[in-house]
N, C-alpha and C positions, 0 to 999 in steps of 0.2 A: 504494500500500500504506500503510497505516495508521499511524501513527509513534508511540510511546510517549513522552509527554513528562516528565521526572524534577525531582522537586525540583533547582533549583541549588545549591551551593554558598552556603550565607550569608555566608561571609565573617566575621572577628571572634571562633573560637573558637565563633559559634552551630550546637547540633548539629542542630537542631529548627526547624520554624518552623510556626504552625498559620494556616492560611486561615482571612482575613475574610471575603469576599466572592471571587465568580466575576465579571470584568468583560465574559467573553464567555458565551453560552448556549450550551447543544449546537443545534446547525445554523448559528449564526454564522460567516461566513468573516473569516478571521483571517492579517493580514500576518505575514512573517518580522521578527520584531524588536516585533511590536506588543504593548503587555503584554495577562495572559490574566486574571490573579489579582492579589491583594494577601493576602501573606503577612506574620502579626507573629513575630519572635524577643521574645528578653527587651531588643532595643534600640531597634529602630526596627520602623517599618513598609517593606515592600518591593514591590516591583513584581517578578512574573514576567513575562518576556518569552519570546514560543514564538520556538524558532529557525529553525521551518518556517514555509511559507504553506502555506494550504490551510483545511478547513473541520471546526470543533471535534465532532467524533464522541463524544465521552464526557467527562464529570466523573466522576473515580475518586476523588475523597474530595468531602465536604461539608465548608460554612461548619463552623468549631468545631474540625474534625477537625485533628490535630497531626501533620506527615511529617518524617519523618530526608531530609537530604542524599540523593538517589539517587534515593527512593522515586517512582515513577509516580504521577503526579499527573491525567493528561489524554491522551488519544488523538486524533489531530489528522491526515486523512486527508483523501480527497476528498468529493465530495459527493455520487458515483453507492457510497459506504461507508455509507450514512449508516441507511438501512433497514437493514442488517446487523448496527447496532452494537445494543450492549444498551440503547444509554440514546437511542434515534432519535427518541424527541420530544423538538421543539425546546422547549428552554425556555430565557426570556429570560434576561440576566444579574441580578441583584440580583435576584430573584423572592423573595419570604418565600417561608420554609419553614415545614411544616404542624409543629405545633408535637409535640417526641417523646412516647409513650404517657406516660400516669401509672406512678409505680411503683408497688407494692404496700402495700400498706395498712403493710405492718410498719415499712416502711421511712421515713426520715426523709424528707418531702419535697425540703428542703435539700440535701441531700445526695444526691453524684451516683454511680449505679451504676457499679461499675467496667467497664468492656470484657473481655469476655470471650476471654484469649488465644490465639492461633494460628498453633501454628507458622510454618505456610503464607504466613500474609500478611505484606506485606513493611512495611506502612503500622499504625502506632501508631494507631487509631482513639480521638480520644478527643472523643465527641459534646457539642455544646453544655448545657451541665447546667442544669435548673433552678436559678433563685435563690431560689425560694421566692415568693408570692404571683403565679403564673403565668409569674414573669420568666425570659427565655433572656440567657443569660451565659455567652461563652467562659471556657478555662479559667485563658486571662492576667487577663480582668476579675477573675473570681471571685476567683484568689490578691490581685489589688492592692487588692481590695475588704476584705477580711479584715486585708491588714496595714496599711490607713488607716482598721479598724475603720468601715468605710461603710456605708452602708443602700442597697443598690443600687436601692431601692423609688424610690428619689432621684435615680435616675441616666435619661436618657434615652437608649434604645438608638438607634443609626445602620444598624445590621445588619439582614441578611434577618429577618423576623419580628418584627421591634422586639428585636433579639437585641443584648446592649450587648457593642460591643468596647472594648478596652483604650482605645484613643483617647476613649471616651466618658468613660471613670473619670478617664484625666488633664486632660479639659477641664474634668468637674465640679470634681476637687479644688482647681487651676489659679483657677477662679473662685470657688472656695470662702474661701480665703484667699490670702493673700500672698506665701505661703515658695513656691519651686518645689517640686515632687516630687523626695523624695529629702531635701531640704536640711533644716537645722533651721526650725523656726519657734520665734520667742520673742513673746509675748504679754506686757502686763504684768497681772499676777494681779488678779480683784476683789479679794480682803482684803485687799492691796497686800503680803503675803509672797512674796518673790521665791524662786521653787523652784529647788535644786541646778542643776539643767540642765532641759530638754526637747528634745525630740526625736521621728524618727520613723522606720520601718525605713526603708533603705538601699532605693532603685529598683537595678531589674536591673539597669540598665546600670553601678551601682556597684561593686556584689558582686560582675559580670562582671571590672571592673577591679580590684577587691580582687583578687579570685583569681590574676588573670594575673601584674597587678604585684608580688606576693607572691610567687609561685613564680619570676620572675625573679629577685628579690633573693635567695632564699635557695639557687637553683640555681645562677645564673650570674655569677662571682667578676668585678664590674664593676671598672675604673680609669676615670679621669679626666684629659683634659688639655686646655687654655684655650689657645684662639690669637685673637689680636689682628688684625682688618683694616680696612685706610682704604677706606672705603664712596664716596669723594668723585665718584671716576669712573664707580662706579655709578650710585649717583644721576642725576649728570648725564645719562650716557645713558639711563638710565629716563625723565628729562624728555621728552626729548628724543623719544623713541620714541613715548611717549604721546602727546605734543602732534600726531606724524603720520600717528594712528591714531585710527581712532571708540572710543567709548564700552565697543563689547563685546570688544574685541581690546584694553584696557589691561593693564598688565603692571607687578606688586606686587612689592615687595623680594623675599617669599617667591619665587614663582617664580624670579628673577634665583639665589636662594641655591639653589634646588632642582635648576635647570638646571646650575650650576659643582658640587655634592656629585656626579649623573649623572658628568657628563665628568671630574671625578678619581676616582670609582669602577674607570674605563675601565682606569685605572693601576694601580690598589689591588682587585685583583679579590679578593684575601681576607677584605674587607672586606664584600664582598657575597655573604654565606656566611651558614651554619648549622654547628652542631654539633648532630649527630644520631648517637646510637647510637654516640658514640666514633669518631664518621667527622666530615673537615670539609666538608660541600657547598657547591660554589661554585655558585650562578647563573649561568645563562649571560643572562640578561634582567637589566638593571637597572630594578627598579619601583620607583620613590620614593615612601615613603607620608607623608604631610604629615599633624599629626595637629591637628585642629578640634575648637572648645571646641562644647562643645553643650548643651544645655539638663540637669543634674544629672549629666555626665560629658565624655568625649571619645571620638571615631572618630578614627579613621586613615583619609583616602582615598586612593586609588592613582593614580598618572599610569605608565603600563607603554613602556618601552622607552624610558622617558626621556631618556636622554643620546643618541638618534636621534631625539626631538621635535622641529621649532623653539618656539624660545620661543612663540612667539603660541599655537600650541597647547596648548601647557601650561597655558596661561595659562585657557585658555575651558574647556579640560577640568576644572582645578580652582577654577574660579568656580561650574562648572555643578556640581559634586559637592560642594562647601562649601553649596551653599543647596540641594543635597537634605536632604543631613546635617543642616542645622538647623532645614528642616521634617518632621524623621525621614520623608521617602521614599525612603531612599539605596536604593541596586541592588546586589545581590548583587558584580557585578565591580566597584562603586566603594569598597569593604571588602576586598577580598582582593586577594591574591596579592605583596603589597611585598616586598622583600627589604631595604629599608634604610630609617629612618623620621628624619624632623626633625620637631623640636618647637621653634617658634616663638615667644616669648613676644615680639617685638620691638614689638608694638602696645601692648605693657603695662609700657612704665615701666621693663625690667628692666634691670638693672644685669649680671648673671650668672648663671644656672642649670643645674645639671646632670639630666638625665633620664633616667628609667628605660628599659633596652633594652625593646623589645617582642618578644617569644621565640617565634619561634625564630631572630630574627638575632641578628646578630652585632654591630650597635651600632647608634648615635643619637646624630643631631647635637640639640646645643640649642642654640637661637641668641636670644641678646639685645636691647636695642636699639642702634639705632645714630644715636648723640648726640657733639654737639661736644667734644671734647676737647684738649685742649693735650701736644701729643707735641714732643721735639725732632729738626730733621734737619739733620743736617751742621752742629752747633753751633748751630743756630737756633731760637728757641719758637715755633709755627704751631699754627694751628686745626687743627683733620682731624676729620672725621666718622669715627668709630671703632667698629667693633662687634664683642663678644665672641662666639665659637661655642667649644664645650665637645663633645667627644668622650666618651661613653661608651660603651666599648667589654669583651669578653668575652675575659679572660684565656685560656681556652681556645683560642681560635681565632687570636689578636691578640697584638702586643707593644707598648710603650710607643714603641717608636725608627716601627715601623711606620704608627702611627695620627698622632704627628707628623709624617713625610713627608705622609701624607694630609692634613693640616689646611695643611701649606705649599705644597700643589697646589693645592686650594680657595682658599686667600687670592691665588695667581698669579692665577686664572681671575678672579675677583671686583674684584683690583685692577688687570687687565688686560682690562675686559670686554666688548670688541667681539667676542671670537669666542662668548660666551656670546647675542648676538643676532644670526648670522650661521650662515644652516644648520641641520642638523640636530644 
């Protein structure tokens, strides 16, 4: 019987994601797990994966078209279904598409007819729109095109029909000049008058984080508290680990900090909560999201049931989701579902930082670097590798006595770290 296959879950806050391309055709057979589509949000580009086997009986939206979370996207059956279906000729994947009718004479050619709505259907259709001198341009091109004031006549399309996706707007800009997308660029002036500032709209993925981080701060009444640990026996056994392990099973501070937050979470289960609706929800899952700098913002990617990982795992799971995320192919499930998130800065020189929850939990560890420092013990001056983590945590859910227990559980596990590589 025929299976309905639904938009995933984007993951990040994204409500929407619109199809670039079809990787499979209808009549194609297609593994459980194998990707089918490539969906763009306002942040990355995504891979869907069918979670059945069997053979692609129908494309229910087209390249361009834009679907909510849920919406059926593809019917994925057997292969004696296949003359039944509506859509039973095979057609390849990536095939250009016949390019859409002209509009009517009245109308602006540029400008793209709205979809006419309907209750009934479940899918936001919004067809690839003309860009004007024949050009097909989705509807992420078209806005990024507009707010970098671009000639898309400039742009070379990658899509079915020479149709330009967003990918193609940020390679041209990208090689256009210097600055990345999003960031400022400063130029110096021909008549060498240096202007007030310049600048350039804000990319999606910024606005997305304006918004979020905005509504955190002015929702959820955050505190702060800084605890101190000797990294020395870390380290060492991180050496140590690594040197008796290949290349792709290496194991970074990060993990070592991600694995000891997991296992005192175990303890501090208030802490891996929500406040929802004047309710506190605990998690019964501990997802640790790790949040990765990216090219004009940040993601958060998920390691799920982490404090039942072994380390090595963790480790390849989030190698392999950091170099999605920074060649924006991340996966729907490598974006969602955390319940408690760290932010990292210890590769970068930091001294101390505190970080904004990400909402709907309940806190965030910041962690710093970790550098030689001169501490006293038992009357004596000694070196120690020292490294600051910072709690920010949600009055609402949390108290100050509570979140410091937590940070003295974490610094046990980190300053005693054989069971953080030993097990699940």
């Amino acid at each position: 019987m025929a299976e309905i296959i639904p938009m995933p879950d984007l993951g990040f806050e994204a409500d929407e994601g619109e199809l670039s391309v079809w990787l499979k055709g209808v009549g194609d057979a297609v593994e459980a797990g194998e990707p089918i589509a490539e969906f763009e949000s306002d942040k990355v580009t995504l891979e869907v994966e069918s979670p059945v086997a069997g053979v692609l009986l129908e494309h229910l939206i087209q390249p361009g078209e834009s679907v909510a979370e849920g919406a059926p996207i593809a019917r994925i059956g057997e292969a004696d279904e296949l003359s039944a279906s509506p859509a039973s000729a095979p057609s390849p994947a990536k095939e250009p598409a016949p390019p859409p009718p002209e509009p009517p004479a009245a109308k602006t050619p540029s400008t793209p007819l709205p979809a006419e709505p309907q209750e009934s259907e479940p899918v936001r259709r919004v067809p690839a729109a003309p860009a004007g001198n024949g050009l097909l341009a989705t509807p992420i091109a078209l806005r990024m095109a507009r707010e970098h004031n671009l000639d898309l006549r400039r742009v070379a399309g990658s899509g079915p029909g020479g149709r330009i996706l967003r990918g193609d707007v940020e390679n041209h800009l990208a090689e256009a000049r210097p600055g990345a997308i999003g960031e400022v660029v400063r130029r110096p002036p021909e008549d060498g008058d240096r202007p007030p500032s310049v600048g350039t709209a804000a990319s999606p993925l910024r606005r997305t984080i304006a918004r979020r981080m905005s509504q955190s701060k002015q929702t959820i009444p955050h505190f702060y508290i800084t605890s101190s640990v000797t990294m020395d026996d870390a380290l060492a056994l991180r050496r140590q680990y690594n040197l008796a392990f290949p290349s792709d099973a290496q194991v970074t501070v990060n993990d070592i900090v991600v694995k000891a937050t997991a296992l005192a979470l175990r303890d501090f289960p208030n802490l891996n909560a929500s406040y929802v609706d004047d309710r506190i929800e605990v998690h019964t899952d501990i997802n640790i999201g790790a949040a990765v700098a990216v090219e004009g913002g940040v993601l958060t990617v998920t390691t799920r049931q982490t404090d039942r990982s072994p380390i090595a795992d963790i480790a390849r799971e989030n190698r392999a989701m950091v170099e999605r995320a920074r060649a924006g192919r991340v996966r729907p499930e490598d974006v969602s579902d955390s319940t408690f998130t760290i932010s990292n800065l210890g590769g970068y020189d930091t001294d101390h930082f505190a970080a904004i929850i990400n909402p709907p939990q309940a806190a965030i560890l910041a962690v710093a670097t970790a550098r030689e420092t001169a501490v006293v013990e038992e009357g004596q001056l000694v070196v120690r590798t020292v490294m600051q983590m910072t709690i920010s945590a949600d009055h609402r859910v949390t108290d100050g006595a509570e979140c410091a227990l937590f940070l003295n559980r974490v610094k046990e596990l980190l300053e005693a770290p054989i069971r953080l590589f030993l097990g699940g």
